[in-house]
TORTOR-270082 format. One line per 3 residues: number of its first residue (from 1); their letters; for each residue x, y, z of C-alpha. Coordinates in pm, whole numbers, plus 32768, in hexadecimal, padded with zeros to 4 digits. Layout:
TORTOR-270082
NUM) a) X Y Z | ...
end
This chain:
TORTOR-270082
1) xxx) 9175 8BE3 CE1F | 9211 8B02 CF2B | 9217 8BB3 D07B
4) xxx) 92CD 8B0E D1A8 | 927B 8B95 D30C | 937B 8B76 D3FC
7) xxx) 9323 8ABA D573 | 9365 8BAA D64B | 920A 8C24 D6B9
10) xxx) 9139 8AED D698 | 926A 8A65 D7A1 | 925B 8B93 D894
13) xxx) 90EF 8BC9 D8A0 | 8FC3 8B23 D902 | 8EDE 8C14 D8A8
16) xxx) 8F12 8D92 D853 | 8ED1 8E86 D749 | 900F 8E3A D675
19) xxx) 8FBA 8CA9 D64F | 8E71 8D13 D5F4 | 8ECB 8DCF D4E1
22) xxx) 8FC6 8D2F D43F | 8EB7 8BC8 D452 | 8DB3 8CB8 D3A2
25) xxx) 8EC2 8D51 D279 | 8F32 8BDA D24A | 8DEF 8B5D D230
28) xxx) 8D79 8C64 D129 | 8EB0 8C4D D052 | 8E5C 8AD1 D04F
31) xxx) 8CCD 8B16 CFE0 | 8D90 8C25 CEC8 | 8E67 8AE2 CE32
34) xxx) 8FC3 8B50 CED8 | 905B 8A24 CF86 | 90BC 8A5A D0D3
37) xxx) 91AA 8986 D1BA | 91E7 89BE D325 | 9339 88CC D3A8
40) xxx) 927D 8894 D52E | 92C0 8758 D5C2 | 9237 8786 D734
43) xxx) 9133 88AE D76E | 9029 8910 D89F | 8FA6 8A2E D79C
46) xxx) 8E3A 8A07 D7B4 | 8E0B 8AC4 D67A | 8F1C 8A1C D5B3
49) xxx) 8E85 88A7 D63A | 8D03 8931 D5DB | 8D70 8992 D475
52) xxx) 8E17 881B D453 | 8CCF 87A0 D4BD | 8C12 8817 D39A
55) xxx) 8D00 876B D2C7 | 8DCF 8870 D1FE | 8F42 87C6 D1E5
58) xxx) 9025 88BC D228 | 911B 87F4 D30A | 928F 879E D29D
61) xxx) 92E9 867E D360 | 9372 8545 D326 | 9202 8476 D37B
64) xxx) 913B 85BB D31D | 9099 85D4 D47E | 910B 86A8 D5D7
67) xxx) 90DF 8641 D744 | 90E4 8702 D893 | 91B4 86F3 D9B4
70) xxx) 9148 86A3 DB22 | 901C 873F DAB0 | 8F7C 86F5 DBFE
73) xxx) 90B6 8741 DC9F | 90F0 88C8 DC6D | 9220 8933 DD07
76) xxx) 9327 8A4E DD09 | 9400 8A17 DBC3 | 9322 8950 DB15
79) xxx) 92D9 8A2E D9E0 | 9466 8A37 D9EE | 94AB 88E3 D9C5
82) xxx) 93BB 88C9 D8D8 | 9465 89F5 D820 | 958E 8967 D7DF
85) xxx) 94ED 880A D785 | 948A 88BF D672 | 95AA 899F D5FC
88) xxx) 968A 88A2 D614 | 95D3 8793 D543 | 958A 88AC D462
91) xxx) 96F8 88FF D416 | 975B 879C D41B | 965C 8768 D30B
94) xxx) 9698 88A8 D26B | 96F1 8861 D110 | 95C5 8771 D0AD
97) xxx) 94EB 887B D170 | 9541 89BF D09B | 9548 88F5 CF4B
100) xxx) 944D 89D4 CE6F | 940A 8ABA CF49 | 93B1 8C1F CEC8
103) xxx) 93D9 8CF6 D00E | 93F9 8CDB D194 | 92F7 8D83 D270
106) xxx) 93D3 8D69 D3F7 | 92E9 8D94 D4E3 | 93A7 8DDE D62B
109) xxx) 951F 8E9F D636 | 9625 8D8A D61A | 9700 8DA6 D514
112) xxx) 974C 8C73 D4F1 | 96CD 8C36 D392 | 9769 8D8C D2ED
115) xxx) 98BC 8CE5 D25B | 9830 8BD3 D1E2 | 971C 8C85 D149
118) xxx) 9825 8D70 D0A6 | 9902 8C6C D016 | 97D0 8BB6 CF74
121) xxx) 9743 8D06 CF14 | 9606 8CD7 CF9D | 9564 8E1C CFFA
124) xxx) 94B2 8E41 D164 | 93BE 8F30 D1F7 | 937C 8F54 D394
127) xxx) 9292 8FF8 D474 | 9270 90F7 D570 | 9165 90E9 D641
130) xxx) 91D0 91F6 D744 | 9318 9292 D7FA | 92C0 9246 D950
133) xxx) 93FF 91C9 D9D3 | 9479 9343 D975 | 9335 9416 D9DB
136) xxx) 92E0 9351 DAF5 | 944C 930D DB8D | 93C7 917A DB8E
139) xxx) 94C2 909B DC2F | 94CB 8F36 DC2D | 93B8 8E5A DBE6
142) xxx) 931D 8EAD DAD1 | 928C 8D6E DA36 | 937B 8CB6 DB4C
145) xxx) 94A3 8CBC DA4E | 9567 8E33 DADF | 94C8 8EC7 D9AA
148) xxx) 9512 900F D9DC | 968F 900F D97F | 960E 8F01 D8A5
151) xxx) 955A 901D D7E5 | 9644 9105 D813 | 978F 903F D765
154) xxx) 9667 8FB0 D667 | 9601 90CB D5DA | 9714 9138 D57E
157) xxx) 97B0 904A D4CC | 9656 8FD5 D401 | 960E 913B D390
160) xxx) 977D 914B D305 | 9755 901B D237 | 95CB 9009 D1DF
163) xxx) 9534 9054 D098 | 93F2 90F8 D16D | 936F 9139 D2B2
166) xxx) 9210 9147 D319 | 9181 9201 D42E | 903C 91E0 D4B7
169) xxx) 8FD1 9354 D4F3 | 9083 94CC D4A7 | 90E7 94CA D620
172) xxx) 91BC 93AB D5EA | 9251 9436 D4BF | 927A 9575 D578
175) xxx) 932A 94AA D6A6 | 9404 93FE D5DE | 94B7 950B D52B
178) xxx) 94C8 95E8 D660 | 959A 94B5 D70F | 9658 9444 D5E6
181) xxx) 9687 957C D51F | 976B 94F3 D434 | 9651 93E6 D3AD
184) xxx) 95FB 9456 D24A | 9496 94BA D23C | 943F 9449 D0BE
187) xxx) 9473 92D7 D16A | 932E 9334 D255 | 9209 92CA D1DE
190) xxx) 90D3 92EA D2BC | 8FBE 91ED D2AA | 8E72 9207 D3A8
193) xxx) 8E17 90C6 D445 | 8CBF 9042 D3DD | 8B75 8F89 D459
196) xxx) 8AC1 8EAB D351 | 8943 8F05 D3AE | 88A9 8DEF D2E6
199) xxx) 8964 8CD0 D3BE | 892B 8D97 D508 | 87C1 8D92 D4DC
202) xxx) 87D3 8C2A D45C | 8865 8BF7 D5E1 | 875C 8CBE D64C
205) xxx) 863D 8BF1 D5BD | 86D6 8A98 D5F1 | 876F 8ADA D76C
208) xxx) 8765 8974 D802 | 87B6 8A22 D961 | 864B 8B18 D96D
211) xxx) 858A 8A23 DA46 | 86BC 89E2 DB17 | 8717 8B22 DB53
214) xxx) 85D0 8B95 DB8E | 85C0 8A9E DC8F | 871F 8AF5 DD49
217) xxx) 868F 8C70 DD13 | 8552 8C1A DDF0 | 8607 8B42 DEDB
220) xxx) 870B 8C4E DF56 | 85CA 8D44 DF38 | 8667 8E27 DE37
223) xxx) 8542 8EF2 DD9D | 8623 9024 DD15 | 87AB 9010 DCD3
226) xxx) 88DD 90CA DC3A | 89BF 9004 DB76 | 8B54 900F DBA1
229) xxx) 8C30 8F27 DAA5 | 8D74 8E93 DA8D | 8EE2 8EB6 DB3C
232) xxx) 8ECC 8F45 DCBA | 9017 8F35 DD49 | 90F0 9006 DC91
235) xxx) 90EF 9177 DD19 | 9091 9226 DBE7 | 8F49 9169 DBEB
238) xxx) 8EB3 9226 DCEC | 8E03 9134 DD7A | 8E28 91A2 DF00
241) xxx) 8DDC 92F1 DED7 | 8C9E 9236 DE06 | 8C18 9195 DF17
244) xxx) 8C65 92CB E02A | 8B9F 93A4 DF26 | 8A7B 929A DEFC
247) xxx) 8A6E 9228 E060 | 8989 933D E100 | 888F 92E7 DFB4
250) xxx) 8890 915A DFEC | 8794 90CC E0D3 | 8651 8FEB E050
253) xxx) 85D2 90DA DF52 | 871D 9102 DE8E | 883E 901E DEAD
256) xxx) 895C 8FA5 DDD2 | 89E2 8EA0 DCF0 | 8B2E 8E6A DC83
259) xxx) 8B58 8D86 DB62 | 8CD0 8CD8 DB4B | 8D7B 8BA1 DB71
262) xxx) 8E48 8BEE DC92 | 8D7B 8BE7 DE03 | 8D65 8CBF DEDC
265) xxx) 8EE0 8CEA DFB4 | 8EF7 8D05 E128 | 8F45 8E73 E129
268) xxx) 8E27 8EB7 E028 | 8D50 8DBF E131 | 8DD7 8E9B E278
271) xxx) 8D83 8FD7 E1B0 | 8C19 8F71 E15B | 8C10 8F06 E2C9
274) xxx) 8C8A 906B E351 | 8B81 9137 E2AD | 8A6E 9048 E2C2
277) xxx) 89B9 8FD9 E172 | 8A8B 8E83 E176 | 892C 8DF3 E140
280) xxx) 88EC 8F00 E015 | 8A4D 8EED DF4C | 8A52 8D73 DE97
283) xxx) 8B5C 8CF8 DDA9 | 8AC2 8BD8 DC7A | 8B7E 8B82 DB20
286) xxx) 8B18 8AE8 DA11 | 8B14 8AE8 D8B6 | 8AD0 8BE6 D799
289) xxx) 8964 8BA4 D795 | 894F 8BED D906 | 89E3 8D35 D911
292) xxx) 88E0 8DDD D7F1 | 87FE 8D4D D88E | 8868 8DEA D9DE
295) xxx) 8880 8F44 D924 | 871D 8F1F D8A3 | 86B3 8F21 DA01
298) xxx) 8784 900D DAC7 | 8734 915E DAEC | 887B 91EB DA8E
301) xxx) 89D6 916B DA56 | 8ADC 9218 DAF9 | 8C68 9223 DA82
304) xxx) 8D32 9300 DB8A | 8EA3 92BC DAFF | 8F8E 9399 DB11
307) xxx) 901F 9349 D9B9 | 8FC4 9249 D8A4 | 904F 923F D752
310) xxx) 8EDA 9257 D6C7 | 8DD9 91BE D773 | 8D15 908D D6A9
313) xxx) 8C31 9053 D7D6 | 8B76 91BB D79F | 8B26 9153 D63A
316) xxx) 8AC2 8FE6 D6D8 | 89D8 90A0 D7B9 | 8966 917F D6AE
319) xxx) 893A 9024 D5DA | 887F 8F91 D708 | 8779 90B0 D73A
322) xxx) 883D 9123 D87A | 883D 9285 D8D6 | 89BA 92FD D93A
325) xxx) 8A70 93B8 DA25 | 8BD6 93D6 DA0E | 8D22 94C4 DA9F
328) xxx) 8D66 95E3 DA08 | 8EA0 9585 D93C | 8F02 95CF D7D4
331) xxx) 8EFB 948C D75D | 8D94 9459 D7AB | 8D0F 95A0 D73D
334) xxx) 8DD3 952B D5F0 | 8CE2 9403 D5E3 | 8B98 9438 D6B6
337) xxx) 8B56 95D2 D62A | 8A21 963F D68D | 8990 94B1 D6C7
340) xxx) 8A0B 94A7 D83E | 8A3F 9575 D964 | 8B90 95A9 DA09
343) xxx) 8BD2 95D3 DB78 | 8D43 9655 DC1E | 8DF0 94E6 DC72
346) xxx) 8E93 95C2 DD65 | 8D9E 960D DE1D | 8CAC 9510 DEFC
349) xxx) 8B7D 9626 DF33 | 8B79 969E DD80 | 8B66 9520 DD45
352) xxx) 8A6B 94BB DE6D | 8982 95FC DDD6 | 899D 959B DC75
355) xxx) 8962 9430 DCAA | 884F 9468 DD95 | 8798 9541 DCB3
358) xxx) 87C1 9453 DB92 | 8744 9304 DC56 | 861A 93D8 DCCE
361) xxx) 8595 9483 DB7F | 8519 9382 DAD2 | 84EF 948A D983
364) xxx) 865B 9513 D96D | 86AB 938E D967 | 85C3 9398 D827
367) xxx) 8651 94B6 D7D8 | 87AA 9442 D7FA | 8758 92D6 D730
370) xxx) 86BF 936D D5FF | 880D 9475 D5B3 | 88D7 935D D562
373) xxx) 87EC 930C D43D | 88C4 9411 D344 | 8A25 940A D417
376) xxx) 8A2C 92B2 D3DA | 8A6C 9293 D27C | 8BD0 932F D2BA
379) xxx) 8BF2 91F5 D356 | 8B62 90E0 D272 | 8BEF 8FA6 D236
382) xxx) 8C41 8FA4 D0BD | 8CF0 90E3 D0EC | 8DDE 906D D1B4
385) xxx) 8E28 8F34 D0E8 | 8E49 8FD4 CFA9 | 8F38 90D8 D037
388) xxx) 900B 8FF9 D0B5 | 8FD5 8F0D CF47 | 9059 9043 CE9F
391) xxx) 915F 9085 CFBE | 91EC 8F04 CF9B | 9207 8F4E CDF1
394) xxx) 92DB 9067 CE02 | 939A 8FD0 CED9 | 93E8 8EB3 CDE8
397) xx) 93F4 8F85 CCA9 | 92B5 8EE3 CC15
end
């Protein structure tokens, strides 16, 4: 088969859950003989620019390579400009691009492919990762691109139009026909996202960053710490009531790390400030090896969101030998079961308690890191590719 993916997520993110796993699918179709083709001409997607790195051609462009933009000049809009970069040389090149393919996976809501697609009869498939721009009431901002009605007008029109739709848990599903109620459910397929074990240990073994980061670890005297990941600002994150719950725990015995590309921000700064553990809260990023790494030494990992559309980073901590504490939401009861332990996000004093008597017990962190050993399997790599193998056939009657 010849699958294209379209650029919309390797030009709006720099790193998040939904690059991450589209890099991974791509790369395993390519390893299964499918031929895959990706029309990016500018990109600051680190996993997109890794997975180019080891070689695998999967670029459509006219010199078969991609470069960044201002890189070292981030600014507001920049993952916009860069957006339409690529949509526009895309449809400008359109023709040539879509000659032999078998099926369109769009990886963002614009529409902007579906009449073509339909007069070439080329079937497509899209994902949902979550319906937080309707649970949440999200505004603007959302991946700096106004998202939210972005979603909104999106979804609609793809699900009219597309051959499947994949969601990433049965809360998703469930979210998505409550708010579009007319959406025909036989289109829905659900598909789990995935860790690959094998390479995450391979990471583990061959971290480059161990020595270093033991080093940073004894120079800002951090002898015990929890571990938060990802995305801060947005409100369904969670992260203030986070640190208000984990502030009375921090101090030289416990503090925190939170891994992520984007620094700390002034309010985030002032905050730290006004409750005192400024010196106990520290932001690093880096790259994959770096966070298992991280997990393999924290005592727990804690995920206080409000809402997610599933939640990769719980099986990443379950991957990394990371005990887990999470909120209390459907969505992650869906995934973690009985393998973590779920606080109210709600409520500062239920998550202070919980996390408190995680970081301190060092056996219901054992506990906790060998029940993922059987509740991981729902969630195994091959799974997921061969699902969505067989999804992608149907779709083109082979």
């Amino acid at each position: 088969m010849k699958i294209l993916f379209d650029h919309q997520v390797f030009s709006l993110e720099v790193m998040g859950g939904m690059s991450k796993y589209y890099t991974e699918l791509m790369t395993h179709l390519v390893q299964e003989g499918h031929e895959v083709i990706v029309p990016v001409w500018r990109t600051h997607n680190y996993y997109l620019l890794q997975t180019l790195k080891t070689g695998i051609d999967i670029l459509w462009s006219e010199k078969r390579n991609v470069s960044t933009f201002l890189k070292d000049t981030p600014f507001k809009g920049r993952q916009n400009l860069v957006f339409w970069c690529n949509k526009y040389r895309f449809l400008n090149n359109v023709d040539k691009i879509l000659e032999g393919v078998d099926l369109v996976h769009i990886t963002l809501f614009d529409p902007y492919l579906i009449d073509i697609l339909k007069k070439k009869n080329i079937p497509f498939v899209f994902n949902v990762y979550d319906l937080n721009h309707k649970t949440q009431n999200l505004k603007s901002g959302f991946l700096n691109l106004q998202l939210c009605d972005y979603a909104e007008h999106g979804i609609q029109s793809l699900w009219e139009k597309a051959n499947s739709i994949i969601c990433v848990s049965k809360k998703t599903k469930s979210d998505l026909l409550q708010y579009y109620p007319t959406l025909d459910e036989n289109k829905i397929k659900v598909i789990y996202h995935s860790v690959d074990i094998s390479h995450i240990s391979q990471l583990q073994n061959e971290s480059i960053h161990k020595q270093e980061t033991d080093n940073l670890l004894e120079k800002l005297n951090i002898k015990k710490f929890m571990l938060f990941i990802g995305k801060r600002a947005a409100d369904y994150k969670n992260f203030k009531a986070f640190v208000q719950a984990v502030a009375p725990l921090l101090g030289e015995e416990l503090q925190c790390i939170c891994l992520g590309h984007e620094s700390f921000s002034e309010s985030e700064k002032n905050l730290h400030k006004e409750l005192n553990i400024e010196n106990f809260i520290h932001q690093m990023s880096g790259d994959e090896s770096l966070k298992y790494y991280l997990f393999e030494k924290a005592a727990c990992f804690v995920y206080p969101s409000l809402a997610e559309g599933f939640g990769i980073p719980i099986l990443e901590a379950w991957a990394g030998k990371c005990a887990v504490v999470c909120s209390h939401i459907n969505v992650f009861l869906e995934v973690g079961a009985g393998a973590a332990l779920y606080f109210d996000p709600n409520s500062i004093e239920n998550m202070s308690e919980l996390i408190q008597g995680v970081s301190k017990n060092v056996d219901i962190q054992e506990e906790l890191k060998n029940a993922w050993t059987q509740r991981v399997k729902l969630f195994d790599k091959w799974v997921e590719i061969n699902t969505t193998l067989t999804l992608y056939k149907e779709c083109i009657n082979i």
